[in-house]
C-alpha positions in Angstrom: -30.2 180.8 54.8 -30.7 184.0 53.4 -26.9 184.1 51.9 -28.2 181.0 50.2 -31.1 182.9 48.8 -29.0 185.8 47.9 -26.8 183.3 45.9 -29.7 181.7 44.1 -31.0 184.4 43.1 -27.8 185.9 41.5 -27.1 182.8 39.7 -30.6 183.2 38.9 -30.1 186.8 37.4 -26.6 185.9 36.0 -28.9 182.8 33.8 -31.9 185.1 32.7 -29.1 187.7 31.2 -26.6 184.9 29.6 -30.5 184.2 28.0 -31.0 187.5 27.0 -27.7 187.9 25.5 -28.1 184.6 22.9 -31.4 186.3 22.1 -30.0 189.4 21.1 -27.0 187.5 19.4 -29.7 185.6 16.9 -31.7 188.9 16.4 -28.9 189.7 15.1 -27.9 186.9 13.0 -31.8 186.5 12.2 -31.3 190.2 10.5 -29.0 189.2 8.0 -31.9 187.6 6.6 -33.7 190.4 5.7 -31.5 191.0 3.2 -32.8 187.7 1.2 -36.5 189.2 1.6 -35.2 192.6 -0.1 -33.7 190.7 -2.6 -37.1 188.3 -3.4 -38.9 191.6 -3.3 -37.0 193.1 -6.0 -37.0 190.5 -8.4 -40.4 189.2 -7.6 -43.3 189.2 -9.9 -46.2 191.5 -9.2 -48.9 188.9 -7.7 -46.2 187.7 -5.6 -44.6 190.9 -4.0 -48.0 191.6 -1.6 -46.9 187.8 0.3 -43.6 188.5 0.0 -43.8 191.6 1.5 -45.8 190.1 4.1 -43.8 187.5 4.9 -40.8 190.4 5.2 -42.7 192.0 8.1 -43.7 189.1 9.8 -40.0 188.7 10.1 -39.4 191.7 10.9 -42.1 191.9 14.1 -40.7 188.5 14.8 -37.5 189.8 15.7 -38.8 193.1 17.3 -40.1 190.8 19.6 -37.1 188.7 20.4 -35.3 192.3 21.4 -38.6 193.1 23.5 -38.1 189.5 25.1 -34.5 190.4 25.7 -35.3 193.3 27.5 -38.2 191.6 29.7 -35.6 189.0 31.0 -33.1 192.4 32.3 -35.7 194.6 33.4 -38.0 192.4 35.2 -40.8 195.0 35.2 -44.6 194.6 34.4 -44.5 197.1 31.7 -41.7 194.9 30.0 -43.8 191.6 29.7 -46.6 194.1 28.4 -44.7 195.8 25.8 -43.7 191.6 24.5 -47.3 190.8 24.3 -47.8 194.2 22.6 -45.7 193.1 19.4 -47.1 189.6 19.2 -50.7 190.6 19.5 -49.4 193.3 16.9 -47.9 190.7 14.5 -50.7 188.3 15.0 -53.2 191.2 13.8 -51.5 192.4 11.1 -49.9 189.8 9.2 -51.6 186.7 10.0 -55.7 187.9 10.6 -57.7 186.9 7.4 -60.9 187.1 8.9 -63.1 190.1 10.7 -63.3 188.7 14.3 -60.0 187.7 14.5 -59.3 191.3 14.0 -61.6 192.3 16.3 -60.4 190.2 18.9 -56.7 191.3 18.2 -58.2 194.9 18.6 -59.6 194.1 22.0 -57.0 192.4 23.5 -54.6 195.5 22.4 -57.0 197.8 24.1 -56.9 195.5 27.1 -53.3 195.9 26.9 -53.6 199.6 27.1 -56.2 199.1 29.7 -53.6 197.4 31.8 -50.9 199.5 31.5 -53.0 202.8 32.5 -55.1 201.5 35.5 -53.6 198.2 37.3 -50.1 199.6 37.5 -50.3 200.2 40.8 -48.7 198.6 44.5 -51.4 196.2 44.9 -50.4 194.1 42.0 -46.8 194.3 44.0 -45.7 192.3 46.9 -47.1 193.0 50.4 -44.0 194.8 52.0 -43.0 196.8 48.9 -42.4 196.7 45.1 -39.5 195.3 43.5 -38.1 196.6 40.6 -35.5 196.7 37.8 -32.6 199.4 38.6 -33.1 200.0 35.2 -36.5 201.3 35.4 -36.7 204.6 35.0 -38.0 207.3 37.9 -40.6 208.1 35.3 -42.1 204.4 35.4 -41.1 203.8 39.2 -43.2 206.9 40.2 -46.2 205.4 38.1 -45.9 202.1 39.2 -45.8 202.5 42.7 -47.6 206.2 43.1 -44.7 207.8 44.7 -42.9 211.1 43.7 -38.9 210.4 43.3 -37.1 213.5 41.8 -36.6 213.1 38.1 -33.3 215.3 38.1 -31.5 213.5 40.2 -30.4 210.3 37.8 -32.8 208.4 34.9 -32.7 205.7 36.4 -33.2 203.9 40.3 -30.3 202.5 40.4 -28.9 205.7 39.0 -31.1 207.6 42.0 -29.2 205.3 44.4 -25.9 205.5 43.0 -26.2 209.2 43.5 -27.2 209.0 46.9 -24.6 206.5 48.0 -22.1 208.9 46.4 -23.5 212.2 48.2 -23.9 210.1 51.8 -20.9 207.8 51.3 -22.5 204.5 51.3 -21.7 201.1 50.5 -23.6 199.4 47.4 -24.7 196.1 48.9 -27.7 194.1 49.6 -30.2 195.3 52.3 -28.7 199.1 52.4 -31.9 201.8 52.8 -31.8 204.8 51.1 -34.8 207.0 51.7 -35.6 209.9 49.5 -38.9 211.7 48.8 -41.5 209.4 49.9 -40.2 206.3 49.4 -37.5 203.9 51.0 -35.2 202.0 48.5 -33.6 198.8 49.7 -31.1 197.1 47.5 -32.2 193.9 46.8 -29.9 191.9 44.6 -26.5 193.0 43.0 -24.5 191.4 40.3 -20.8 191.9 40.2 -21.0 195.0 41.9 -23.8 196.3 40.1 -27.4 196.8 41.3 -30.1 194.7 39.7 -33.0 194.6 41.6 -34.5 197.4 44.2 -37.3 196.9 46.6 -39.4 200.4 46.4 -41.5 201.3 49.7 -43.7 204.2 49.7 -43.9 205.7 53.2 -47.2 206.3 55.3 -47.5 210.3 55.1 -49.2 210.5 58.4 -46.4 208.8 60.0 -44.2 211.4 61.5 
C-alpha cells in the first residue's frame, strides 16, 4: 500500500511540473507580444498612449504571474501560493481599480497578505507529525516556517542540507531516510528520478534528552 502511495504521488509530482513547464513555455511565447505593445506605443497618438500603456502592464503582471504560478506548482510551499496572489491582487489594484473602495479593498487584502506571511507561518498551519516542504526551499524560509535553527552555511537549500549530509555520513537518497541536524529531523519524503522533491521537517522536543 504505501509503494502505491509513493507511486501516486510521483506521477503526481511528475504531472504538476510537465504543468509548470507549458506554463513557463507560453510566458514565453506570450512575451513576444510585448513587442506589438512597444510598437502601438510608439506610434500611438497622445490620448491613446495612457490605455495603451496600461494595457502593456496588465500584460506584463499577467505573465509575472504565470512564472509565479510556475514556481507554486515546484515548490509546493505556503509562501509560493502567497507570492501568486501577491501579483494578481497587485494587477487587479493597479491596472484595473477605477473606483476608491476598490482600491481600498485591494490595499487591505495586500496587507492581509503581509499579515499572513509574518504571523501564521508557523507549524500549526502544518501537518500534525511534521511539516512538509519543497527541497527547494531555502534554510532561510524552512527556519521561519517551522521555527527551527538549520545552519545556513551548510547548502541554500534542504535538499541541498541533505545532500550534504548524505555525502558527509554516506547515505543513501531514498524515501523514508532520517537525517537529523540542529533541531530538527528531516525525512525524505518523495523523490523524482533520483532527485529529492519533498522533505518532511520535524522540530525536536528540547527537553527530550
Amino acid at each position: 500500500m504505501q509503494r502505491a502511495n509513493q507511486k501516486v504521488q510521483r506521477a503526481v509530482l511528475w504531472l504538476e511540473t510537465i504543468i509548470a513547464t507549458f506554463v513557463i513555455i507560453s510566458v514565453i511565447i506570450g512575451a513576444v507580444e510585448l513587442f506589438q505593445y512597444v510598437k502601438i506605443i510608439l506610434f500611438a497618438q497622445p490620448p491613446d498612449i495612457y490605455n495603451n500603456f496600461r494595457d502593456m502592464l496588465g500584460y506584463v503582471l499577467l505573465l509575472v504571474i504565470g512564472l509565479e504560478l510556475a514556481l507554486m506548482l515546484i515548490r509546493h510551499t505556503p509562501g509560493s501560493v502567497i507570492e501568486v496572489m501577491f501579483f494578481a491582487i497587485a494587477r487587479k489594484v493597479l491596472i484595473y481599480t477605477t473606483e476608491t473602495y476598490e482600491f481600498l479593498l485591494g490595499v487591505i487584502a495586500l496587507a492581509g497578505l503581509f499579515a499572513i506571511r509574518r504571523f501564521l507561518f508557523v507549524p500549526k498551519m502544518a501537518e500534525i507529525d511534521g511539516i512538509t516542504l519543497s527541497a527547494a526551499t531555502s534554510v532561510k524560509d524552512a527556519n521561519r516556517i517551522v521555527g527551527c535553527n538549520i545552519p545556513e552555511d551548510i547548502a541554500n537549500t534542504l535538499g541541498g542540507v541533505i545532500s550534504r549530509l548524505a555525502e558527509t555520513y554516506d547515505e543513501k537518497i531514498e524515501i523514508g531516510r532520517n537525517f537529523h541536524i540542529a533541531d530538527v529531523n528531516m525525512q525524505i519524503v518523495a523523490t523524482v528520478g533520483g532527485v529529492i522533491e519533498k522533505i518532511k521537517v520535524d522540530k525536536l522536543d528540547k527537553s527530550v534528552h
